[in-house]
N, CA, C and O of each residue as an XYZ file, in Angstrom:
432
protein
N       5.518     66.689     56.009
C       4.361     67.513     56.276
C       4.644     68.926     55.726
O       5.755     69.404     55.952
N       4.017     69.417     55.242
C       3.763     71.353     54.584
C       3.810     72.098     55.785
O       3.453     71.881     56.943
N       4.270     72.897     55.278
C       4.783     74.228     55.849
C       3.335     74.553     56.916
O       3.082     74.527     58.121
N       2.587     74.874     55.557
C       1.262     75.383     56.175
C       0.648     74.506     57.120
O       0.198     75.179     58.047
N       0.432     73.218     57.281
C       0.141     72.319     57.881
C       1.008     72.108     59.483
O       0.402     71.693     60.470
N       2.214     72.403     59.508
C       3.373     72.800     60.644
C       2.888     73.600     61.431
O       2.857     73.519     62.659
N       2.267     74.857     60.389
C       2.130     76.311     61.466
C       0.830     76.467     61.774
O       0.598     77.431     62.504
N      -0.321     75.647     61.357
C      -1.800     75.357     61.928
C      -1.630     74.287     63.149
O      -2.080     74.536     64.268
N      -1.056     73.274     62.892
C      -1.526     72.154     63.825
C       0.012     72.491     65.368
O       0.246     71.775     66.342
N       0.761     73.909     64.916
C       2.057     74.654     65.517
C       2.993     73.488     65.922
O       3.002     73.074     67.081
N       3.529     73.131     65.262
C       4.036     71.552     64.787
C       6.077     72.293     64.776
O       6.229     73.512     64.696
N       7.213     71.446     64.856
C       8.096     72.015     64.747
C       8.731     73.354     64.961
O       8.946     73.750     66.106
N       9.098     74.204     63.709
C       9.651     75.386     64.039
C       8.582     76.502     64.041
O       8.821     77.646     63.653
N       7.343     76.071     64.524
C       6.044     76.893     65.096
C       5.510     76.522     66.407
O       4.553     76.993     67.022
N       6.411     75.477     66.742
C       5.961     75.106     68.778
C       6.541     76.123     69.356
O       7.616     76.718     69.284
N       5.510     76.181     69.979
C       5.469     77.535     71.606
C       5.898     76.668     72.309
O       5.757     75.463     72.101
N       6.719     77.391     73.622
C       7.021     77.349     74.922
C       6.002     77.816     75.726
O       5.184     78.648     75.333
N       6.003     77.093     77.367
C       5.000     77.754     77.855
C       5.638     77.110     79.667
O       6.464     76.220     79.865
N       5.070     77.745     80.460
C       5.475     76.735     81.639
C       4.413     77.270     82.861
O       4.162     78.463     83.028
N       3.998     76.479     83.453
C       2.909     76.557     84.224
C       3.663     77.352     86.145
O       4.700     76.914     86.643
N       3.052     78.158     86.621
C       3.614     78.905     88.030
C       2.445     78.994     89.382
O       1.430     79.651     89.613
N       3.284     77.876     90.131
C       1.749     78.304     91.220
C       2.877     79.119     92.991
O       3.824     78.842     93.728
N       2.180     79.820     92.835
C       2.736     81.093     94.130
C       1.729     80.469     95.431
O       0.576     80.046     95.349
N       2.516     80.570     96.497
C       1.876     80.298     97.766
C       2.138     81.645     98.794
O       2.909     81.699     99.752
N       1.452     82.457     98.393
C       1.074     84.025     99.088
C       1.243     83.774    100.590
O       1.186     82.611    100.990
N       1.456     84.821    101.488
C       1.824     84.465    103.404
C      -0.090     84.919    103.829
O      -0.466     86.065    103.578
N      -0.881     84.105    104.321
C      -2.158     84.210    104.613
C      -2.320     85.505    105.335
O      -1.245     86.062    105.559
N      -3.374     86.124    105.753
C      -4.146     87.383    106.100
C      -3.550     88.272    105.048
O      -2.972     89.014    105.843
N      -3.282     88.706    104.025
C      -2.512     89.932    103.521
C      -3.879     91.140    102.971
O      -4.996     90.854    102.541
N      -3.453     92.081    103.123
C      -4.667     92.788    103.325
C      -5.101     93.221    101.523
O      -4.150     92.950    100.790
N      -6.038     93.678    100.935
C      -6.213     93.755     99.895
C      -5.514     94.512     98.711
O      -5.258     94.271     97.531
N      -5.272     95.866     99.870
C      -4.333     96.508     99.106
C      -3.248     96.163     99.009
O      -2.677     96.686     98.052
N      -2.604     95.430     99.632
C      -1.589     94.454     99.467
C      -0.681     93.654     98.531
O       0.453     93.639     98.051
N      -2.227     92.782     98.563
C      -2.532     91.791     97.073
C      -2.690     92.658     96.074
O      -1.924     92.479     95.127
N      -3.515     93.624     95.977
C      -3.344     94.760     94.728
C      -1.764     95.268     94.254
O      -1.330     95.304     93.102
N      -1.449     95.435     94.813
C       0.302     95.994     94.688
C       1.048     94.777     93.865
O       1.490     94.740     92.717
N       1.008     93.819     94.897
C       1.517     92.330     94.354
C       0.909     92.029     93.039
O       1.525     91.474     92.129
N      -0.136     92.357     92.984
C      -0.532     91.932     91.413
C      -0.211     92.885     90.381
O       0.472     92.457     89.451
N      -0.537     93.987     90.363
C       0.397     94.900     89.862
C       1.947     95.132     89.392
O       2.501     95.403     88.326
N       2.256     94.947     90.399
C       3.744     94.335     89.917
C       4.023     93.246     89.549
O       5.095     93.172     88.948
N       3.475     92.354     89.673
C       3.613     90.787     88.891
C       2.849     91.209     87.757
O       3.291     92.271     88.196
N       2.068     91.500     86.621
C       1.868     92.101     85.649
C       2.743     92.551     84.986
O       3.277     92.043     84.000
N       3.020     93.867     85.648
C       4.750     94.663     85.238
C       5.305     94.411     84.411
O       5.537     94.850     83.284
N       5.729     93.077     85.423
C       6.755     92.164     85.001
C       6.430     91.659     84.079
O       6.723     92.242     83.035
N       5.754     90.485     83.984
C       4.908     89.806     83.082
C       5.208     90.653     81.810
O       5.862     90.125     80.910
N       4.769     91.941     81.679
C       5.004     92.613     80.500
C       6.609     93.012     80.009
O       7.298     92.904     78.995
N       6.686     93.331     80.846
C       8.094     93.912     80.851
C       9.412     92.930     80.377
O      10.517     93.370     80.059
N       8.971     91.325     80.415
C       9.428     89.893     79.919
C       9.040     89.891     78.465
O       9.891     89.598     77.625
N       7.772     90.208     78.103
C       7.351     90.295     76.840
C       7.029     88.797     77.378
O       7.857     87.890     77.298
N       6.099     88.684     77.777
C       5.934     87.353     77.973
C       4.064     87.384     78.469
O       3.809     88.442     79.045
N       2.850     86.461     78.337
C       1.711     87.042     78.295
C       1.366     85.587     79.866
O       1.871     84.543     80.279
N       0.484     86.287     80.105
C      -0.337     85.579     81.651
C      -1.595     84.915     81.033
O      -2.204     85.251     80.018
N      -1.865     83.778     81.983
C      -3.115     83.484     81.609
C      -3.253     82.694     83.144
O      -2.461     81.860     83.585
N      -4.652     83.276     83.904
C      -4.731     82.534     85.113
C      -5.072     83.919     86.219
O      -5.643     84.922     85.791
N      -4.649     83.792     87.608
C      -4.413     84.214     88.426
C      -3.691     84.671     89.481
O      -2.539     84.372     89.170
N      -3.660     85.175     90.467
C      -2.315     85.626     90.494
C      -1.141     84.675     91.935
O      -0.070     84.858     92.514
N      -2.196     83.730     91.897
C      -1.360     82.874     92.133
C      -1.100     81.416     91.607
O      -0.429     80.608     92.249
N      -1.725     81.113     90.295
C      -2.140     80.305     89.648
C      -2.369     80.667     88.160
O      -3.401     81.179     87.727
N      -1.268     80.333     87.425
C      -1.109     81.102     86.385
C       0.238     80.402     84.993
O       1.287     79.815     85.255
N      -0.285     80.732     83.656
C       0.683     80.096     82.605
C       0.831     81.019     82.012
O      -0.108     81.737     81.669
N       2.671     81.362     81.590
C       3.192     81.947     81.143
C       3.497     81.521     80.089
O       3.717     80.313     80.008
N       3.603     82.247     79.072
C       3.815     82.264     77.225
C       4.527     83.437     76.828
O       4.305     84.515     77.381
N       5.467     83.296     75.803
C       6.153     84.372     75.233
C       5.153     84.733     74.316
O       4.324     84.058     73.704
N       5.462     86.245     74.352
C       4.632     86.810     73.062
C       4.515     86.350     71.872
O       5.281     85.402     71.696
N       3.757     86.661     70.785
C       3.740     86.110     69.636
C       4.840     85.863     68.393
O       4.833     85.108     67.421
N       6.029     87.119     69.018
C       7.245     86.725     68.046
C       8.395     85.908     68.537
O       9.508     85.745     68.037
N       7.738     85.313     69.904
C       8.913     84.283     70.358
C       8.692     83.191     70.796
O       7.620     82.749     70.383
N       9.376     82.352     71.645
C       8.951     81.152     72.449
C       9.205     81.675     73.640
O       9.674     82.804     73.496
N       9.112     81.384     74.675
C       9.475     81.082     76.401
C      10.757     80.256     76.011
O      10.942     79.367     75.180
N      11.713     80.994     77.080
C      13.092     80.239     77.630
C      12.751     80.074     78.633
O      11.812     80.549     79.272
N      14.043     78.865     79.028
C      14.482     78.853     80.275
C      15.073     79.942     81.025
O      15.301     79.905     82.234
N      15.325     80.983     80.192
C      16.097     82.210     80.899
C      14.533     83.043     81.805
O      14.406     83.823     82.748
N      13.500     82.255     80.770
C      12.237     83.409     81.206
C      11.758     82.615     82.423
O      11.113     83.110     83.347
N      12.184     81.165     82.322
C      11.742     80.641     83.934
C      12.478     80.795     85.151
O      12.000     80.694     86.281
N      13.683     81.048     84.857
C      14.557     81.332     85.737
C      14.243     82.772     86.562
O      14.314     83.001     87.769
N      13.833     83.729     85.339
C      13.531     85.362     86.043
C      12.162     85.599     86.056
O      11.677     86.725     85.946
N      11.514     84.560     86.188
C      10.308     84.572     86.884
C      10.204     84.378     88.528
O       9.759     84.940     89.528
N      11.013     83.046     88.062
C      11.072     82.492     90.153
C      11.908     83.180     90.653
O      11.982     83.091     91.879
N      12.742     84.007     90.049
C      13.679     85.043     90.880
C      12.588     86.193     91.689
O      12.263     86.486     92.839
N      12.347     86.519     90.591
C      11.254     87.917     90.646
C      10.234     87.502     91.748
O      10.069     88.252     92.710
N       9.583     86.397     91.646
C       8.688     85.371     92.465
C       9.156     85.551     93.942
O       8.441     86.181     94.721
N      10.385     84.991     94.359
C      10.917     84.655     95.066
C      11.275     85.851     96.401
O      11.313     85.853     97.631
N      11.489     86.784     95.287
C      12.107     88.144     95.823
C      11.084     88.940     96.545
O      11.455     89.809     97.333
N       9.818     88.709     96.334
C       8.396     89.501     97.115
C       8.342     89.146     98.047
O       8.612     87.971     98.297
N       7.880     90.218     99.177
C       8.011     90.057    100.345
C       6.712     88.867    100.436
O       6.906     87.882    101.149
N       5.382     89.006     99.682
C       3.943     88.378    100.151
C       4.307     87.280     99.954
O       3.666     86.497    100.655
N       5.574     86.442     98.878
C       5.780     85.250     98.863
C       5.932     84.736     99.576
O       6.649     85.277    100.419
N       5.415     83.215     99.928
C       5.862     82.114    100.881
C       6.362     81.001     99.884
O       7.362     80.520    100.417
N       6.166     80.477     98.885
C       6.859     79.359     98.128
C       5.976     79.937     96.555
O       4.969     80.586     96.272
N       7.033     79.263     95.885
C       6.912     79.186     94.316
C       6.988     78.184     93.965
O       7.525     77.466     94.809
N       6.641     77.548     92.844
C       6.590     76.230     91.904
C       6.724     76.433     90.600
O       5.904     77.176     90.060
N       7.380     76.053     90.106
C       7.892     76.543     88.984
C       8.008     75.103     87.794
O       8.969     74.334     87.818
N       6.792     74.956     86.773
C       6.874     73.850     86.356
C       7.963     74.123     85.174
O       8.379     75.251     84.910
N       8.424     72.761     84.399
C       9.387     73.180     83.281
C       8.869     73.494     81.641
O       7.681     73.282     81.399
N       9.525     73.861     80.827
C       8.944     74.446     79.712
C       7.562     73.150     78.785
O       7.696     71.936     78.635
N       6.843     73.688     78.518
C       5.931     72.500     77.649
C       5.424     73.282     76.496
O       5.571     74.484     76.275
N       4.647     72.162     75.630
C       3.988     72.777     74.066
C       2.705     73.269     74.993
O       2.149     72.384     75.644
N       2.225     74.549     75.090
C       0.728     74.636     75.445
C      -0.130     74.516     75.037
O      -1.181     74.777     75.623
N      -0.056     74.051     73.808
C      -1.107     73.527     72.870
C      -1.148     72.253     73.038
O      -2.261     71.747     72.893
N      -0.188     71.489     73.329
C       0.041     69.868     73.208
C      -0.361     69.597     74.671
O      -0.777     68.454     74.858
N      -0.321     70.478     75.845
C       0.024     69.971     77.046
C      -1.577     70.108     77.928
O      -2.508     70.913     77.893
N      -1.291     68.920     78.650
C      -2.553     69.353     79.960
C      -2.409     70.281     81.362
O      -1.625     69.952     82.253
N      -3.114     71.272     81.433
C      -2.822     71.713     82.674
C      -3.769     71.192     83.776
O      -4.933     70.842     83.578
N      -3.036     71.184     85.129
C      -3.310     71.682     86.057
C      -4.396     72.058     86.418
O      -5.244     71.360     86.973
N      -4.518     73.701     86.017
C      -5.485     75.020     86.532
C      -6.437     74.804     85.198
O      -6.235     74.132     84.187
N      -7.455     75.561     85.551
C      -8.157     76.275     84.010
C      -7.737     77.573     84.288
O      -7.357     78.092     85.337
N      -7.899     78.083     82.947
C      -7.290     79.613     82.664
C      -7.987     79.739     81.631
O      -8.184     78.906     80.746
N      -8.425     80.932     81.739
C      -9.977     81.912     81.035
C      -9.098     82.985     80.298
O      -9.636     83.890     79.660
């Protein structure tokens, strides 16, 4: 298969990483709360070089456009995850093609 044909249909050494994250928040939390929490889960998100798609407890992570997603980036996600006080559980699916793969959630 062509080069060009690889990096349209993102085939081989043009497959993305991607891995799907669902957060289980502690119920009543007050808005400003959840504002903070999302805020800083963003942050982060950026601060990984890594892009969101979803919500903020329901949500797929992708490396930016000059990389793939590691396992190093799933690992310091559920850390980061883990470490918030509003957390009650994390899920942490394993790396997939997000182009190739079915999710879960929809994400807008």
């Amino acid at each position: 298969m062509k080069k060009r044909l690889r990096k349209k249909l993102r085939l081989q050494e043009f497959q993305a990483k991607g891995f799907e994250v669902q957060v289980v928040l502690f119920g009543g939390l007050r808005s400003d709360v959840l504002d903070a929490y999302w805020h800083r889960l963003t942050g982060m998100v950026k601060a990984n070089d890594l892009e969101m798609y979803g919500g903020p407890t329901h949500f797929l992570l992708c490396a930016d456009s000059r990389r793939t997603a590691t396992e190093a980036d799933r690992k310091a996600v559920e850390t980061w995850l883990l470490q918030q006080d509003e957390v009650l559980m994390v899920f942490v699916d394993p790396l997939v093609d997000p182009w190739q793969a079915s999710w879960s959630g929809s994400y807008e």
